[in-house]
C-alpha positions as protocol buffer text, in pm:
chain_id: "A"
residue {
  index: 1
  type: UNK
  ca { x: 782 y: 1540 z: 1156 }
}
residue {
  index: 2
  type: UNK
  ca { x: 624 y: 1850 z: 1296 }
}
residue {
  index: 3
  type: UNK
  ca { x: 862 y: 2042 z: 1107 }
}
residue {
  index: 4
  type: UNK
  ca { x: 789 y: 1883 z: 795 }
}
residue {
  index: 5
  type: UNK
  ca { x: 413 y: 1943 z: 830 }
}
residue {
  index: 6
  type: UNK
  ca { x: 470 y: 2319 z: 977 }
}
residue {
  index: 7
  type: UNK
  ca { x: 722 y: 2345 z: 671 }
}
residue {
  index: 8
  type: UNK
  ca { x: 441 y: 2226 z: 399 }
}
residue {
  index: 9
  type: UNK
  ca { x: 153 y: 2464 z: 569 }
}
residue {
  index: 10
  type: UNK
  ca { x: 346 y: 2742 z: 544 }
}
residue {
  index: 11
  type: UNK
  ca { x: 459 y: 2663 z: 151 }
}
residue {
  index: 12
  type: UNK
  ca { x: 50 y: 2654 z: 91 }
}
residue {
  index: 13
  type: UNK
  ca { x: 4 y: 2994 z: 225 }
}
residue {
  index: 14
  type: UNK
  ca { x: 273 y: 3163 z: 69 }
}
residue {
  index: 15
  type: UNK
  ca { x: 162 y: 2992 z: -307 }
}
residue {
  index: 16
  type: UNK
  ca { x: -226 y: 3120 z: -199 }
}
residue {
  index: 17
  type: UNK
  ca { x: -84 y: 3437 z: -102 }
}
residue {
  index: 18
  type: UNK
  ca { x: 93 y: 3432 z: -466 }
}
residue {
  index: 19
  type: UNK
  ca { x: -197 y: 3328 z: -668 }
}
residue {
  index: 20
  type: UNK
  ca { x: -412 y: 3603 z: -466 }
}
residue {
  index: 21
  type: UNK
  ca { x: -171 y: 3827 z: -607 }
}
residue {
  index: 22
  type: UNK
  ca { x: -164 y: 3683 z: -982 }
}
residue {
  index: 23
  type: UNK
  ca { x: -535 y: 3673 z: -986 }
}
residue {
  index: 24
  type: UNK
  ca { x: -561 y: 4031 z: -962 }
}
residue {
  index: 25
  type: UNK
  ca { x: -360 y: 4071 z: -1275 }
}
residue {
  index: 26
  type: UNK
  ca { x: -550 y: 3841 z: -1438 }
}
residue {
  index: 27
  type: UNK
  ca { x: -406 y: 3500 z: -1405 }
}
residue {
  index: 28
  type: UNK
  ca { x: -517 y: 3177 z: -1548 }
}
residue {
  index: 29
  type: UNK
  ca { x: -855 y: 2998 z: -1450 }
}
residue {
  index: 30
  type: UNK
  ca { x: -664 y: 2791 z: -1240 }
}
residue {
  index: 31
  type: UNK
  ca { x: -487 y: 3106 z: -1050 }
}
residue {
  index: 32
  type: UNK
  ca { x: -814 y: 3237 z: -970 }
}
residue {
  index: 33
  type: UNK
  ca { x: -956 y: 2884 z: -861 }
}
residue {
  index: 34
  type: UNK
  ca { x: -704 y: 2878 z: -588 }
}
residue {
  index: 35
  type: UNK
  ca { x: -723 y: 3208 z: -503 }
}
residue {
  index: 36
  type: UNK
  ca { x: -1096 y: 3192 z: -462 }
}
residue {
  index: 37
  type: UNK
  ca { x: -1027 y: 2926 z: -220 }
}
residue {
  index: 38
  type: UNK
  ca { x: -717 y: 3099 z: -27 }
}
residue {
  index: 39
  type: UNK
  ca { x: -973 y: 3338 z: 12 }
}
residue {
  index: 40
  type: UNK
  ca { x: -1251 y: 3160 z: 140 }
}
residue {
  index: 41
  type: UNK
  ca { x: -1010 y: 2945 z: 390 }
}
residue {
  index: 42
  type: UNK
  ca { x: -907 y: 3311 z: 475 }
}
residue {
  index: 43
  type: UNK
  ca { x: -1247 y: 3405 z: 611 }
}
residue {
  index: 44
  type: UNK
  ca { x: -1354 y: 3100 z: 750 }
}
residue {
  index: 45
  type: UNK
  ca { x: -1025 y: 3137 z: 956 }
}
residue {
  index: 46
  type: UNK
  ca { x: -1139 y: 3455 z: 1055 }
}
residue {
  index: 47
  type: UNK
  ca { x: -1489 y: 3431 z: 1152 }
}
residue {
  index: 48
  type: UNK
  ca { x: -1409 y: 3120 z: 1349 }
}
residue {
  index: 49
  type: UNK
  ca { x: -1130 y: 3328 z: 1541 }
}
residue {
  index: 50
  type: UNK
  ca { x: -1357 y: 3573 z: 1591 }
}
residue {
  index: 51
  type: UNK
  ca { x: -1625 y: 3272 z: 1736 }
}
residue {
  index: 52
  type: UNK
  ca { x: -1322 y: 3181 z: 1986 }
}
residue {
  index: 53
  type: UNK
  ca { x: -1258 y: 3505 z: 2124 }
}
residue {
  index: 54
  type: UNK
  ca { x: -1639 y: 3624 z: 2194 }
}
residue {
  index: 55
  type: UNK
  ca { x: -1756 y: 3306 z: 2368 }
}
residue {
  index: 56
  type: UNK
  ca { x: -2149 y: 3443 z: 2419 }
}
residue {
  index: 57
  type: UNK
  ca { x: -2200 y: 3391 z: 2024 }
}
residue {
  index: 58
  type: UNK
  ca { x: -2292 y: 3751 z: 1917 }
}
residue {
  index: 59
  type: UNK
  ca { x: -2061 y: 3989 z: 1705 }
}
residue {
  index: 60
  type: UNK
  ca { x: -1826 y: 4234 z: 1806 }
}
């Protein structure tokens, strides 16, 4: 089961990481929909990474 569910997350990524790359050659509205959203999922990832690792609250 953990497979399967490891096995799905990483087939979203790589198709984000694929319509990143079509939207910059100007893919469909669609492309750049999910692209927007890869994005976005990117950065939320990141800032709340960057929460983890700095426990006091205040930037690096």
């Amino acid at each position: 089961m953990l497979v399967l569910i490891l096995s799905s997350v990483l087939v979203l990524t790589i198709g984000g990481c694929v319509c990143v790359w079509w939207a910059a050659r100007g893919g469909p509205r669609w492309v750049r929909a999910v692209a927007t959203a890869t994005l976005a999922a990117g950065e939320l990832t990141r800032r709340a990474s960057r929460y983890d690792r700095n426990p006091g609250g205040g930037d690096d």
